[in-house]
N, C-alpha and C positions, 0 to 999 in steps of 0.2 A: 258561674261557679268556676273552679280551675278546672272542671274539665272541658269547660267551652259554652255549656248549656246556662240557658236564663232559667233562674226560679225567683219564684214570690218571696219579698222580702220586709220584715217589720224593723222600724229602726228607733230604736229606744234610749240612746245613746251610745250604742252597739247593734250593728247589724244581724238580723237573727232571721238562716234559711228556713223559710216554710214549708218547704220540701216539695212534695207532687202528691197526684192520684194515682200513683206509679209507673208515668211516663217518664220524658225527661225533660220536660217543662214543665212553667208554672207562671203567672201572672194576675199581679193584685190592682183593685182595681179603687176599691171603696174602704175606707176605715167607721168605723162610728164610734160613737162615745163610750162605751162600753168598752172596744177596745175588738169588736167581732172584726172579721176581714173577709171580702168576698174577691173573688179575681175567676179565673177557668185555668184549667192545668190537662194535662194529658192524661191518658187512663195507660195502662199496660196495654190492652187492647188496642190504641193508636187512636181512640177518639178522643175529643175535647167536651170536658164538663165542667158545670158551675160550680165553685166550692163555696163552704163558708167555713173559716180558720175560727174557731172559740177560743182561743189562747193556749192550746196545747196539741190540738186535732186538726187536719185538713179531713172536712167533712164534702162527700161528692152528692149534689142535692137531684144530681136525676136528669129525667129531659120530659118532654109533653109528650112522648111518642116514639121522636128520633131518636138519634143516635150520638148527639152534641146540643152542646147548652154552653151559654158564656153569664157569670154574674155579674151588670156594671153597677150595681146602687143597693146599699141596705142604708135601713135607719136607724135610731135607739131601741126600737124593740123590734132589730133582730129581723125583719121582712124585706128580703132580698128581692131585686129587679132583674131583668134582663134579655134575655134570646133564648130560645131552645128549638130545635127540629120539631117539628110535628112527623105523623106517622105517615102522613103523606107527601112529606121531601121538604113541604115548606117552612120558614120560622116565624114564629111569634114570641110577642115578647108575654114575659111570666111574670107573677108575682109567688113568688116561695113566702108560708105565713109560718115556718118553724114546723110544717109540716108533712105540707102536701105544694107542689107548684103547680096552678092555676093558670090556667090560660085567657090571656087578656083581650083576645082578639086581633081585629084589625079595623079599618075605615072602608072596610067593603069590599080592598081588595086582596093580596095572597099573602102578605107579609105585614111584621110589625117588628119592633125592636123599645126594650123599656131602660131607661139611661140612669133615672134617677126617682127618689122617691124619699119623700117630706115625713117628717113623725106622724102627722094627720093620715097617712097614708094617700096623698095625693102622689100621682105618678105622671110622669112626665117622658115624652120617647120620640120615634115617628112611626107611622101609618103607612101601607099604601091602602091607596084609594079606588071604588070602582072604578074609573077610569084613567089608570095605571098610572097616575103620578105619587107621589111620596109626601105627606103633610105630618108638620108636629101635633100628635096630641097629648091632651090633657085628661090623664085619666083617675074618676073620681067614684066609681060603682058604673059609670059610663066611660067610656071614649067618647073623648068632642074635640071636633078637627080644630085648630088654630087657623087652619087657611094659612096661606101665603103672604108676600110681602112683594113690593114693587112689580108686582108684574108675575112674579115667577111662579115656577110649578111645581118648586120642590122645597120645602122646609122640613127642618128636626128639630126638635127642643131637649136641652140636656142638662137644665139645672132645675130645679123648684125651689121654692124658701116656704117657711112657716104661711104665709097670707094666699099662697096660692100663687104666688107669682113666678114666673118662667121666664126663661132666657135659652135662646139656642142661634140657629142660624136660618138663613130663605136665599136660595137664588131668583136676584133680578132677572129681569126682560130681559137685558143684557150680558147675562152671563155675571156678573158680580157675586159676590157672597157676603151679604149683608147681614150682621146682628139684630135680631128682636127680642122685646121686652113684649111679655104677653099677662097685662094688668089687671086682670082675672076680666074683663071683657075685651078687648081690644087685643091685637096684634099688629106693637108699633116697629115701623125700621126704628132703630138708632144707629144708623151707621155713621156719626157726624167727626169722621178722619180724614186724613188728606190722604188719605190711601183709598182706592176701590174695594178691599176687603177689608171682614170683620167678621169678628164670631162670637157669640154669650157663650158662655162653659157653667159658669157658676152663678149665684146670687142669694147676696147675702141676708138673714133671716128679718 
């Protein structure tokens, strides 16, 4: 803005501020068909929460406990994804259903985080795990770990389509960061660039 500060912003042919939760930021994250907006914005109070913009309102949708909440994914009907604090310092990731935000767990172990999420309501994020590494899951009324790629110990997935299919990223054995496609059974590398890195972000229906 001119005063120096980032806000969430719709652009229609003309750029239109979203304003805040009454901090001085704001940040959009997800569009849907409908024309809803989620992003997280600052509160007066100095914390960060999840919005979702209805075309007129910046609406602040809460946290699981804590004290911050980030929105990165809604669908056509309006059911936001994403992070929130829980009561005991840690985050998870949530699914807000127009109502109430739900907590989605984790893969056993302290943290989760939810990226994106399909009209079918499949959801897609990363995990950790009981033994403290970090995997993509797929989440369906279940979390189910994706596992890793090449070797490594850490993946995230951050796109879904209509068929269940996924795409995010895995570090190799080697340190690389490699692109997967997760085919609703398999989680394949595709990293086939003349570069050592790559990443999935999206994937289309």
């Amino acid at each position: 803005t001119s005063g120096g500060t980032p806000h969430a912003f719709l652009y229609d042919g003309t750029m239109h501020d979203l304003g805040t939760l009454g901090g001085a930021t704001s940040n959009s994250t997800e569009l849907n068909g409908s024309g809803q907006i989620v992003g997280f914005s600052a509160t007066s109070g100095g914390d960060t929460r999840a919005f979702l913009y209805d075309g007129s309102t910046m609406h602040d949708l809460g946290t699981l406990g804590g004290s911050n909440s980030q929105a990165y994914g809604i669908n056509d009907s309006g059911q936001v994804v994403g992070v929130s604090e829980i009561s005991g310092g840690n985050t998870h990731a949530f699914l807000y259903d127009g109502s109430t935000m739900h907590d989605l767990g984790t893969l056993g172990g302290s943290g989760s985080i939810a990226y994106d999420i399909n009209n079918g309501g499949t959801i897609v994020g990363v995990g950790a795990t009981s033994s403290g590494s970090s995997h993509a899951f797929l989440y369906d009324g279940t979390m189910h770990d994706l596992g890793t790629i090449a070797g490594g110990t850490y993946s995230a997935a951050y796109g879904v389509n209509a068929s269940g299919e996924a795409v995010g990223m895995g570090f190799t054995s080697t340190g690389d960061t490699h692109a997967f496609l997760y085919d609703g059974s398999t989680t394949l590398d595709i990293n086939d660039l003349l570069t050592a890195d790559s990443l999935g972000w999206t994937i289309t229906e």
